[in-house]
TISEPA-347470 format. One record per atom (N, C-alpha, C, CB): x, y, z. Coordinates in steps of 0.02 Angstrom, whole numbers, plus 32768, in hexadecimal, padded with zeros to 4 digits. Glycine has a CB too. Layout:
N
XYZ/...
This chain:
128
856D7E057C20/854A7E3D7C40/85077E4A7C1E/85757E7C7C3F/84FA7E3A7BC5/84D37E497BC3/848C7E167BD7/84E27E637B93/84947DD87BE0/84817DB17BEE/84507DBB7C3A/84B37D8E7BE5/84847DE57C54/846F7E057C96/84347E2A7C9E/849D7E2E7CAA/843D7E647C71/84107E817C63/83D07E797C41/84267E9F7C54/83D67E437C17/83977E117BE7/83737E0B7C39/83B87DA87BAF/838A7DDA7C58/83737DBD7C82/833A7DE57CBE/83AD7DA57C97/836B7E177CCF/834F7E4C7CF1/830D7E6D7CE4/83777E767CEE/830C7E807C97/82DD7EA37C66/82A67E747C74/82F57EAA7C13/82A97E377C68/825F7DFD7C4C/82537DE67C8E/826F7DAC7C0C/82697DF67CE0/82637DE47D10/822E7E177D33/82A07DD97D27/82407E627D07/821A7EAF7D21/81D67E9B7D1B/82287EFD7CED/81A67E7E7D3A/81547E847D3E/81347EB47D2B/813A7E817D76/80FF7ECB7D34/80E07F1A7D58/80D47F067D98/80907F407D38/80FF7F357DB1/80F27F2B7E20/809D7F147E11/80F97FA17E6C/80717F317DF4/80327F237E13/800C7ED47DEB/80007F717E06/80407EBB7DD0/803A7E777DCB/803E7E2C7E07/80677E757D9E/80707E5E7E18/80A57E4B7E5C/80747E577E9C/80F57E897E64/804D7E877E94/80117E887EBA/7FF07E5E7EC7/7FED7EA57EAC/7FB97E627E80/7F8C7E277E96/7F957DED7E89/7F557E2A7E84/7FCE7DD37E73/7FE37D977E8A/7FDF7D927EE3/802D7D8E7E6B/80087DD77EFD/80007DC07F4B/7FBD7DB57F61/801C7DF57F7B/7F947DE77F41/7F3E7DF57F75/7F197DC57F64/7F077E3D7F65/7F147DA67F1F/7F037D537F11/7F187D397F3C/7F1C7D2D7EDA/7F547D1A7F44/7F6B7CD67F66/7F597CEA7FB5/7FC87CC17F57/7F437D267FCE/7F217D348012/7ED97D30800B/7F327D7B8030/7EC07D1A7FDC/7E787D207FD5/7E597D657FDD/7E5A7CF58004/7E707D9D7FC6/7E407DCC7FE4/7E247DE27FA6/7E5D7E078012/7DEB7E167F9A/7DC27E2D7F6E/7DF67E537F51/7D847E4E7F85/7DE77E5C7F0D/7E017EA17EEC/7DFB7EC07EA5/7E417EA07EF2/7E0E7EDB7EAA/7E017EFF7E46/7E597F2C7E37/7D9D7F657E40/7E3D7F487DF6/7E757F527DD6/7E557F7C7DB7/7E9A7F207DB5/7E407FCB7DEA/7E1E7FF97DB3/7E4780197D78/7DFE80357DD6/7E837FFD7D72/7EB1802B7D4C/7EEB800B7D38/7EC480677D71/7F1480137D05/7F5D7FF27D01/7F8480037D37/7F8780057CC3/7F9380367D50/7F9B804B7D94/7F7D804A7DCD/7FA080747D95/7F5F80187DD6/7F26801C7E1E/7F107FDE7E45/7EDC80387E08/7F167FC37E75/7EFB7F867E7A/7EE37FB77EB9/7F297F367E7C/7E977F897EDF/7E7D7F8F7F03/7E527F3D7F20/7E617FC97EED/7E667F4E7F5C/7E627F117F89/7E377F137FD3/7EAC7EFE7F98/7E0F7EEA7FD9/7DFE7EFA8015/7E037EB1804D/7DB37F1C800B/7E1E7EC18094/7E2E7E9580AF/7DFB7E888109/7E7E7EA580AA/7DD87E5F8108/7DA17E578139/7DD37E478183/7D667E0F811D/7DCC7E7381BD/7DE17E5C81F8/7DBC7E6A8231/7E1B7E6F8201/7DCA7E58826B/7DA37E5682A0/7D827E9E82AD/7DCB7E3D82D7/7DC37ED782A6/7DA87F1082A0/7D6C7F2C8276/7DD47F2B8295/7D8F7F298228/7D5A7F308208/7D797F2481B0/7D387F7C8221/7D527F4C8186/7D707F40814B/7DC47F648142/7D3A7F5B8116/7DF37F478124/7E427F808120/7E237F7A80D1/7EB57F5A813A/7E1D7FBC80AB/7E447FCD805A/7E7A7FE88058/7E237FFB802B/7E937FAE8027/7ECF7FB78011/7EDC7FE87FBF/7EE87F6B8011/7EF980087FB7/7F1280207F79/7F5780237F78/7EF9805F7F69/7F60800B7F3C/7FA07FEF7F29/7F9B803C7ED9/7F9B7F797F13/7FD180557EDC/7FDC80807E99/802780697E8A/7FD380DF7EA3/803280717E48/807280747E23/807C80B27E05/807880407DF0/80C680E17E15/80BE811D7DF5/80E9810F7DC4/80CB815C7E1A/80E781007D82/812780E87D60/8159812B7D59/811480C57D10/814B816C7D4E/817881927D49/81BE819D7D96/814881CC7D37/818981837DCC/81BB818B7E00/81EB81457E15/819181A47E3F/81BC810D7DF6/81D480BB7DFB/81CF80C07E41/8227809D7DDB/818080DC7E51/817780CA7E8E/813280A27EAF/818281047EAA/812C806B7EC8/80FD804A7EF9/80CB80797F2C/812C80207F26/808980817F27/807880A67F61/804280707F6E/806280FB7F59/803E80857FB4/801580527FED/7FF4806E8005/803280308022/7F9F8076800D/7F7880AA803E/7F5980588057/7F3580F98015/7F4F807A8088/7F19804280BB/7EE9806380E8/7F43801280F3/7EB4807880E1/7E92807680FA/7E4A804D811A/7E9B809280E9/7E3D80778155/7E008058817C/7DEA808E81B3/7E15800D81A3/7D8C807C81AD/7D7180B181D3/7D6880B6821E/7D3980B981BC/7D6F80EE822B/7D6480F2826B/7D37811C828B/7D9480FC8282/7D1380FF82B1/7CCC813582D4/7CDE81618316/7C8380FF82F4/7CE4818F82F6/7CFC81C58324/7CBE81FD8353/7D2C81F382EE/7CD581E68380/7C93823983BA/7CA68263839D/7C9A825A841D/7C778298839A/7C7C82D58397/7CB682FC83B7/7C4882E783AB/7CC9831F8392/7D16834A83CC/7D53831583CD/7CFC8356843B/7D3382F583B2/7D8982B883DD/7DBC82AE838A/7D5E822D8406/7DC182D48353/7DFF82BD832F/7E3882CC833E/7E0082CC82F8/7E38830A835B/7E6883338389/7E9982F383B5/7E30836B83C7/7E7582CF83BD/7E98829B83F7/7EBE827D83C9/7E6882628427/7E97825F8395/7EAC82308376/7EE78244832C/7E67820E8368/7EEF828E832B/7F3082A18304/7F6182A18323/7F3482DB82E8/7F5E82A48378/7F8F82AD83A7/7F9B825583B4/7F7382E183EE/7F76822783A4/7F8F81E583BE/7FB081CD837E/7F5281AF83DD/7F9881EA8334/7FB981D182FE/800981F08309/7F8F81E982B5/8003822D8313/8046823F8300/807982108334/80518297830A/8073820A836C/808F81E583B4/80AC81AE837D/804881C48400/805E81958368/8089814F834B/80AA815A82FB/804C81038346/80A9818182E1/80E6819C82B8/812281A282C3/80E381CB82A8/811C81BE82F4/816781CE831F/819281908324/815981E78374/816C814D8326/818B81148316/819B80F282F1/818280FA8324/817A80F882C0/818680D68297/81C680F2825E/814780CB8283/81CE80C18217/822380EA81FE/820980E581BA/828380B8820D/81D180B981A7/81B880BD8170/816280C9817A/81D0807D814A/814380DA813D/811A80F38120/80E581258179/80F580AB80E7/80BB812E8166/808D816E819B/803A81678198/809E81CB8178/802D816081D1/7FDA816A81DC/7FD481AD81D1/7FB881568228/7F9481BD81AD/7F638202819F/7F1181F381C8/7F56820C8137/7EFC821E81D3/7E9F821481E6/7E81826081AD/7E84822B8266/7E75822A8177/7E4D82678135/7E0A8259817A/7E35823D80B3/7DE782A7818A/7DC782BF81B8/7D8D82A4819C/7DCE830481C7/7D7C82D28153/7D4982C6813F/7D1A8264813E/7D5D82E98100/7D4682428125/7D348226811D/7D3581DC813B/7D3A823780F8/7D5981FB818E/7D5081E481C7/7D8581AA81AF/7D0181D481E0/7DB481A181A2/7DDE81678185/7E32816D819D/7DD6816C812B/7E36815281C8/7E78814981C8/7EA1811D819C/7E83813A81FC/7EEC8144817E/7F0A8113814A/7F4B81008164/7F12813180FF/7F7B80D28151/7FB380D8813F/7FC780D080F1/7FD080B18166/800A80FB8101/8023810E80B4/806280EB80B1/802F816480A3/808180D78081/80B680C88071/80D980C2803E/80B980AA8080/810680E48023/812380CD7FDF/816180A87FCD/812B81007FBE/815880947F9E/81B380557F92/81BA80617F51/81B17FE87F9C/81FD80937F59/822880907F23/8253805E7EFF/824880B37F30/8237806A7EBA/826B801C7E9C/827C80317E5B/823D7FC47E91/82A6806D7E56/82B180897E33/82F9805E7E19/82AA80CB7E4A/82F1806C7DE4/833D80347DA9/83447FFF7DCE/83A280567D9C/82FF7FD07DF2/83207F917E07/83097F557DE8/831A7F877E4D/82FF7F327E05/82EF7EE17DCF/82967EE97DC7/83097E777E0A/82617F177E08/82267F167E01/82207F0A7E4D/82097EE57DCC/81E27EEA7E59/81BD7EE37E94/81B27E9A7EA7/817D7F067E8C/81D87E847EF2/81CC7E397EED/81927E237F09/81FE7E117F09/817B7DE87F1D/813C7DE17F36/812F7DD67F95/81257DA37F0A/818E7DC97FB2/819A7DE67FF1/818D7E36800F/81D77DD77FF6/81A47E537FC5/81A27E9B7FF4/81447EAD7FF2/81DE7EEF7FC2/812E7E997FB7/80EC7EAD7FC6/80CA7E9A7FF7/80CB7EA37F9D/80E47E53801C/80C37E3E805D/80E27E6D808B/80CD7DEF8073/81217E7A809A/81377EA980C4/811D7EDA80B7/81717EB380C8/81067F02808F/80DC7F398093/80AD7F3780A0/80D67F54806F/807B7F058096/803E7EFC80C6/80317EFB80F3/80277EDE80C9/
């Protein structure tokens, strides 16, 4: 058993190792403003997605923001809190926000991995 646990221990990464191993092997830009922080940015037809990746170690939790901007008319966010929430309503994990100010729609997500082996490099693609 204890063997078990050796094993387990020297297998634990830092999730945000486990990161940019993923955002490397996708080629995308990024930094590491922090022991806790990776930041990534990913080019698509739309436009730029930033990614932030945080590690909270006290909660042994993964958080995921993604954002990207959106050019909004005048008068119209109103629409667009009513089309986020619609599509909330569907979903079972993590939630779109529109921070107003700064014209940015995100999604959020967090992954708990609390007393487990760490963070593999599947779920971080599934969270993407």
């Amino acid at each position: 058993m204890a063997q078990v646990a050796l094993d387990m221990a020297t297998r634990r990464a830092h999730p945000l190792d486990v990161v940019e191993q993923v955002v490397a092997a996708n080629g995308w830009t990024f930094e590491r403003p922090g022991d806790d922080e990776v930041a990534a940015e990913v080019a698509a037809d739309g436009g730029v997605f930033r990614l932030w990746f945080s590690w909270v170690p006290e909660r042994e939790t993964l958080h995921l923001s993604c954002g990207f901007e959106v050019k909004l008319a005048q008068g119209r966010s109103q629409g667009l809190f009513e089309l986020l929430a619609r599509i909330n309503e569907h979903l079972w994990m993590g939630h779109f926000d529109l921070w107003s100010e700064q014209g940015l729609v995100t999604f959020r997500h967090s992954l708990p991995l609390c007393g487990g082996p760490g963070v593999l490099p599947e779920q971080v693609k599934e969270l993407v």
